[in-house]
N, C-alpha and C positions, 0 to 999 in steps of 0.2 A: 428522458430520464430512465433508467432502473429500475427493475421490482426494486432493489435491496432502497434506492431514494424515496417511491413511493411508500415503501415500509414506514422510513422515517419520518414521513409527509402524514403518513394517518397517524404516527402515535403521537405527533404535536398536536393534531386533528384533537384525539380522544382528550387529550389533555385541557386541552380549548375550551372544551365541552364540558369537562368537570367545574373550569371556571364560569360558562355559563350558568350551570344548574346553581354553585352553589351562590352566584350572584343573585338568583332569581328568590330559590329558597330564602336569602337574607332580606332580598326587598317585600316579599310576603310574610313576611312575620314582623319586619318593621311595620308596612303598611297597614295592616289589620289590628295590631298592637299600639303603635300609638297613633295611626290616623283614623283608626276604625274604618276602615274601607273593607265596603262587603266585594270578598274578591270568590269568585267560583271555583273553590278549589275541587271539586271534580277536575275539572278541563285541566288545574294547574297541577296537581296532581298524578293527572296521564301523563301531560306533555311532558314533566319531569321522567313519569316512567320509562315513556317511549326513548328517548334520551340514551337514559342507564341500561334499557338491553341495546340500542345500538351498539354502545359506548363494550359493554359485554360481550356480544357479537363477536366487535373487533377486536377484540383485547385478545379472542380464546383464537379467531384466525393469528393474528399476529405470535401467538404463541405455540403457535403449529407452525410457524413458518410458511404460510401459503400463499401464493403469487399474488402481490398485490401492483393494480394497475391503474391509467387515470379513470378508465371510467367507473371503476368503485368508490376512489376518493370523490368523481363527481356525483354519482349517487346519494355517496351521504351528504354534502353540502345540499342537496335538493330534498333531502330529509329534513335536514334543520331547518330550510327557511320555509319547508309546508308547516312544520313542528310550531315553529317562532310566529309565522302567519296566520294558526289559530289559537295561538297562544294570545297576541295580540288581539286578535279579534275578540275574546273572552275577554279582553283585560282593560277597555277604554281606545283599540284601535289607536290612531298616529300621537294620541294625545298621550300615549305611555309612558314615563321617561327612558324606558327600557327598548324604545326600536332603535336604537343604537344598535343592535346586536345584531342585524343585517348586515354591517359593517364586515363582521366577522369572517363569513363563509365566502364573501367577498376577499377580503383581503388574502386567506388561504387560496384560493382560483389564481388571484394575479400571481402571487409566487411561484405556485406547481403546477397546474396547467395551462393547458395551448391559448393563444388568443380567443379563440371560437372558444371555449370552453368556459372561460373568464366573463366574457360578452353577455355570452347567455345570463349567467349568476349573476352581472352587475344587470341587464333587463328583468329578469327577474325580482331581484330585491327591488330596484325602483318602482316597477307595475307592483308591487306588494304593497309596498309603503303608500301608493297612490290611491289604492284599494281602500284599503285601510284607513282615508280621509273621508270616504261616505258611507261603507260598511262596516260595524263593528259594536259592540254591545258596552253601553256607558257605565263607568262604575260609579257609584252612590256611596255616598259617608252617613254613618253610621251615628246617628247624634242621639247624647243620652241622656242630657237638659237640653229648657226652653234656652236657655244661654247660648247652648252650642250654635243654634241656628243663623246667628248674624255671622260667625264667622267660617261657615262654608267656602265661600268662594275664595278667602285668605288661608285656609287649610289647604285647597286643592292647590291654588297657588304655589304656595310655600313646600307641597310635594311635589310638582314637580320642578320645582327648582334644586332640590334635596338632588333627586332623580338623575336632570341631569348634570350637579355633579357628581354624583356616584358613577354613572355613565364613562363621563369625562376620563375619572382616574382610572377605570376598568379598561379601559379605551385606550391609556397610556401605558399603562402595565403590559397589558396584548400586543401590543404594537414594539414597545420595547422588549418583549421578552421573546414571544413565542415568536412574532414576523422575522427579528433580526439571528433568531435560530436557525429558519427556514433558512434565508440566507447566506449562512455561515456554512448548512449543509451542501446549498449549493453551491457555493465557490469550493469547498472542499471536490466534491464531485467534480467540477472541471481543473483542481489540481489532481484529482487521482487519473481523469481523464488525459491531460498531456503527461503523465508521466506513464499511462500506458502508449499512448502514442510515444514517447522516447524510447519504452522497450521492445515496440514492433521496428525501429529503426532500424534499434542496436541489434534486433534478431536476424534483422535484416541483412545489415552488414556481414553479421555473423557468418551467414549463410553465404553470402558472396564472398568470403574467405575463406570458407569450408569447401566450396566448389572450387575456387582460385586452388587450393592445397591439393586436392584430391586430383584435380587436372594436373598440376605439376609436377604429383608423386608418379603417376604414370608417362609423361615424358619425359623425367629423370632417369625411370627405371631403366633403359636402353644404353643410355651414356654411364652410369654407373655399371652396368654389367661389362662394358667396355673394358671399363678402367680395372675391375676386377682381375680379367684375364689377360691382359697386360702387364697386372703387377707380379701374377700368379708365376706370367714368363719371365719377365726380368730377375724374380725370384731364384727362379731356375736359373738361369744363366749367370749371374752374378755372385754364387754360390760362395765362391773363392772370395769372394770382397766381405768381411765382414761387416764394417760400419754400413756401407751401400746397400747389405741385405737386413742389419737391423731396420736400418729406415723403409727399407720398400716391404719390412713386415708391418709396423706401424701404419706406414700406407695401406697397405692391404687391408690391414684390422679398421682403419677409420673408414674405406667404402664399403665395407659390409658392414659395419653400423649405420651408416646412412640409407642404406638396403635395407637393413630391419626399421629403422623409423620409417620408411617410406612403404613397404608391407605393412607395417600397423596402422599407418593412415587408410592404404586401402581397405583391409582388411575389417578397419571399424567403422567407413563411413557408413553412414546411416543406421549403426545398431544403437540399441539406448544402454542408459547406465550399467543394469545389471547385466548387459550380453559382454560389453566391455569392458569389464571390471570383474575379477576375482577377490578371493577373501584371505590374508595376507597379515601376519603379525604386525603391529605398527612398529617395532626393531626392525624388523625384516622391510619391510616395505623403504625405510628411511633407507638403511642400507645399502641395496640394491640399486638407487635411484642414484645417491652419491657413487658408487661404485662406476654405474655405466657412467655418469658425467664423467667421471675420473680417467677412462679409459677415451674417455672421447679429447679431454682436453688436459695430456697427463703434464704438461709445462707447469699448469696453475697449480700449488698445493692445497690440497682441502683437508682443513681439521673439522672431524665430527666429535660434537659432545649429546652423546645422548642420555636424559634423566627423565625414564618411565615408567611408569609402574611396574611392577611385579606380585604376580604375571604381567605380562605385556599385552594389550587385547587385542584384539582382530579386525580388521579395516577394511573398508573397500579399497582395491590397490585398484586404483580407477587412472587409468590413461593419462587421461586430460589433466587431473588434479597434478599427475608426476610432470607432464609435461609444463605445468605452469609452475611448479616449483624450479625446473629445472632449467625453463627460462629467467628467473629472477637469480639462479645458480649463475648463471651465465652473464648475466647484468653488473653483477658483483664482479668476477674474475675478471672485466673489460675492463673496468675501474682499478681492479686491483691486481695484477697479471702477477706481483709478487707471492700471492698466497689467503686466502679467504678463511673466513671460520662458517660455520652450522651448528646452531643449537638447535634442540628438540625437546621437548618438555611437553608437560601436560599440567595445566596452571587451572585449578578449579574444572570449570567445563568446557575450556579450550583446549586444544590442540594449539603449542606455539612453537611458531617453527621462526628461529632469527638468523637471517644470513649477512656477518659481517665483514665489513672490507675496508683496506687502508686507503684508499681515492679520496679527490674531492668531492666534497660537501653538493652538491650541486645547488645554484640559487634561488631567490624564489620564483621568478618568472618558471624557471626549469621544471621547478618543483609541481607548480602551479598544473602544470602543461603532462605532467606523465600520467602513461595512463591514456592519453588522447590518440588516437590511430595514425600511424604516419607521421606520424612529430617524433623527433629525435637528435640529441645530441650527439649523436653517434656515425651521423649521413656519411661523414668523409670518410668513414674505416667500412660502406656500406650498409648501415646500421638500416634498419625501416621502421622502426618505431610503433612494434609491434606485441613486443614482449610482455610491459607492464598493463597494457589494454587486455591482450588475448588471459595472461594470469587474473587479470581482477574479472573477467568476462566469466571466467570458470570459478573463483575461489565465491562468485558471486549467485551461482547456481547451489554450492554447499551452504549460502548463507554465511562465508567466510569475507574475511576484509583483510587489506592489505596498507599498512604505514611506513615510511620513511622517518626518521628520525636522525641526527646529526651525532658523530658519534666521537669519543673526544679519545686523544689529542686530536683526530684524523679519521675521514672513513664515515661511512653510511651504514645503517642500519636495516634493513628492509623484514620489516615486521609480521607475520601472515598468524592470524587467529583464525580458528574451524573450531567451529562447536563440535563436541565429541557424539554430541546425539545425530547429526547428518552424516557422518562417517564411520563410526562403531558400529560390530554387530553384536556387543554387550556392552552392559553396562559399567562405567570406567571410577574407580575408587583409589583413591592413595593421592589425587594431585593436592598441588600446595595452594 
C-alpha cells in the first residue's frame, strides 16, 4: 500500500477510537449511575486520556501531511490493546462486557496490514483476553439498602447482559461502517492501481511510436531530398509546358512540406512542452494550421468560422496539439473529399474547436473501436489507424477530450474541448 492508503487507514484508525472512548465514557456513567459499580476512575480516566493524545498526535501528523507507514499504523494498534489490556484489567478482567474491543485493532490489521503483522495482533489479543481470565481486579456494586443485597448476583447479571448487547451493536456498526470503508478504499487503490498500469502501456506504446517516427523521419529525409531535386530539374526543363510546370510546382511545394514536418519531428524529439511550443494568438494559431493543411491538401475545401474573443488571447502553439488537430482535419476531408467546415469558438472555459463533414455516419461497432491503435476503416486507401488514438493520446495530455457526434442530413461531427486554463497564457473573458 501507499503512504497516501496508509493515511487513510489511520484516519479511519482515529475515528475508531473516538467510537471506543465514547462507548466506554457511556458504559461508565451507565454503570456507576444506575448499577452503582465502584469503577476506578483514575485508571479509566488515563486510559481515556492516553487515547485522545494519541488520537491528537495523529490528527496534527496527518495534518502536516507526513509519511505515514505500516509500522506506525502497527504501533498504534499495540497502543490500544496494552491501553484496553489495563483498562480491563482495572475494570472486572474477561468478565467485562466490553472485551469486545480487541476485536477492533484486530480487525483494522486484517484489512491494512501484512499477514505477519495481522498474526501478531490476533496472538496478542487472544494471550490478552487469556491473561485477563486469572489476572485482573474484580469490580464491586455498590449497595445502599439491606434490600439491595439479595439482588446482587441478578444486577451483575443483568449487566452484563446490557453489556454485551451494547457490545454486539457497537460491533455491528464498526464492522458495517468503518471495515467496509477500509474496503472500498482498497478496491479503489487497485482500480487507481490498473489504471496506472494502462497508462504506463499507453506511454509505452507511445514511445515505441515516437521512436518508430523519429527513425522514419530520418530515412525519409534522403528520398525526399531526392525527389526535391528532380522536381527542381524537371522544373527547369519543362518551363515551355505550362500546366506540366504548374503541377511539378505543386509537387515541389508538397516535398518540402513533407521536409519541414519531418525536421520538426527531429528537431523536437525529446524536448518538452515549453522548448516545443511558442506563444501564438489563438486567431493566429487556428489560422496558420488550417492554412498549411490547406496547402498540403488544396483539392479539399475548407471553410473556417472563427468566434473569439476580443482581444484574442495568447496560446501555447504547441506542435503536437496542431498536429492532432490536423490529423482529425484530415479524417474529415477522407470522408468528405468534396469540402469540410472548422469552427472555433470559446464556449465558457472551453476551447471548442468542430470539424464538420458531409460522409457517412460511421456505425457503432466503428464508432465503438476509434481511437484504438491500428484499427481502421480506412486500411484499403492505406489508412493505419492512427490518427484518432495519436489526437486523444495528446488532446489527453492538455486534459482535453474528443466526441463524435452524427450530423444531420449527413456527415460527422468531431468535437475537441481544451480547457482554456491548460492552454492560455492569460486569462480568457467574453465566451458564451
Amino acid at each position: 500500500m501507499s503512504s497516501r492508503a496508509f493515511a487513510t487507514t489511520l484516519r479511519r484508525l482515529l475515528w475508531l477510537r473516538v467510537v471506543m472512548m465514547v462507548s466506554l465514557v457511556l458504559a461508565s456513567i451507565v454503570a456507576t449511575r444506575n448499577y452503582q459499580l465502584a469503577l476506578p476512575v483514575t485508571e479509566v480516566a488515563a486510559a481515556l486520556g492516553l487515547m485522545l493524545a494519541i488520537n491528537l498526535i495523529s490528527w496534527l501528523r496527518l495534518w502536516r501531511q507526513a509519511r505515514i507507514d505500516d509500522l506506525e499504523i502497527l504501533l498504534q494498534l499495540l497502543l490500544d490493546i496494552g491501553i484496553l489490556s489495563w483498562l480491563f484489567y482495572a475494570t472486572g478482567g474477561y468478565s467485562n462486557p466490553f472485551v469486545w474491543m480487541y476485536l477492533l485493532p484486530l480487525a483494522v490489521a486484517a484489512v491494512a496490514l501484512s499477514w505477519r503483522q495481522t498474526w501478531l495482533i490476533a496472538a496478542l489479543v487472544v494471550g490478552a483476553y487469556s491473561l485477563l481470565m486469572f489476572y485482573y481486579q474484580p469490580l464491586t456494586i455498590q449497595a445502599h439498602t439491606h434490600h439491595a443485597s439479595y439482588h446482587l448476583q441478578d444486577e451483575g447479571f443483568n449487566l452484563h447482559l446490557l453489556g454485551m448487547w451494547g457490545g454486539f451493536v457497537v460491533s455491528a456498526l464498526v464492522i458495517a461502517f468503518f471495515v467496509e470503508r477500509m474496503g472500498r478504499n482498497l478496491r479503489e487503490y487497485d482500480r487507481l492501481l490498473a489504471a496506472s498500469r494502462e497508462k504506463v502501456l499507453e506511454s509505452e506504446r507511445m514511445l515505441a511510436l515516437g521512436t518508430l517516427a523519429t527513425g522514419a523521419a530520418h530515412e525519409l529525409g534522403t528520398p525526399l531530398s531526392t525527389m526535391a531535386v528532380i522536381t527542381r530539374e524537371l522544373q527547369d526543363d519543362y518551363q515551355t509546358q505550362p500546366e506540366l510546370a504548374e503541377s511539378l510546382a505543386l509537387l515541389r511545394k508538397q516535398v518540402e512540406r513533407c521536409k519541414e514536418i519531418l525536421s520538426s519531428i527531429t528537431a523536437t524529439a525529446g524536448m518538452t512542452r515549453s522548448e516545443a511550443a511558442s506563444a501564438l494568438r489563438m486567431d493566429v494559431f487556428v489560422q496558420q494550421l488550417v492554412s498549411r493543411w490547406s496547402d498540403m491538401r488544396p483539392g479539399t475545401p475548407l471553410q473556417l468560422q472563427l468566434n473569439l474573443p476580443d482581444p484574442c488571447p495568447h496560446m501555447v502553439a504547441d506542435l503536437a496539439l496542431g498536429q492532432a488537430i490536423t490529423n482529425l482535419i484530415n479524417n474529415a476531408a477522407d470522408a468528405s473529399p468534396a469540402g469540410i467546415s472548422v469552427s472555433v469558438a470559446v464556449v465558457g472555459k472551453n476551447l471548442r474547436i468542430e470539424i464538420h463533414d458531409q460522409g457517412q455516419f460511421p456505425d457503432s461497432s466503428t464508432l465503438a473501436q476509434m481511437g484504438t491503435p491500428f484499427t481502421s476503416s480506412k486500411q484499403a486507401q492505406g489508412g493505419m489507424g492512427l490518427g484518432v488514438y495519436l489526437a486523444k493520446s495528446v488532446l489527453e495530455k492538455f486534459d482535453g477530450e474528443i466526441s463524435f457526434k452524427q450530423r444531420q442530413p449527413q456527415g460527422t461531427v468531431a468535437c475537441i474541448l481544451i480547457p482554456l486554463a491548460r492552454i492560455c497564457l492569460e486569462p480568457v473573458h467574453g465566451g458564451h
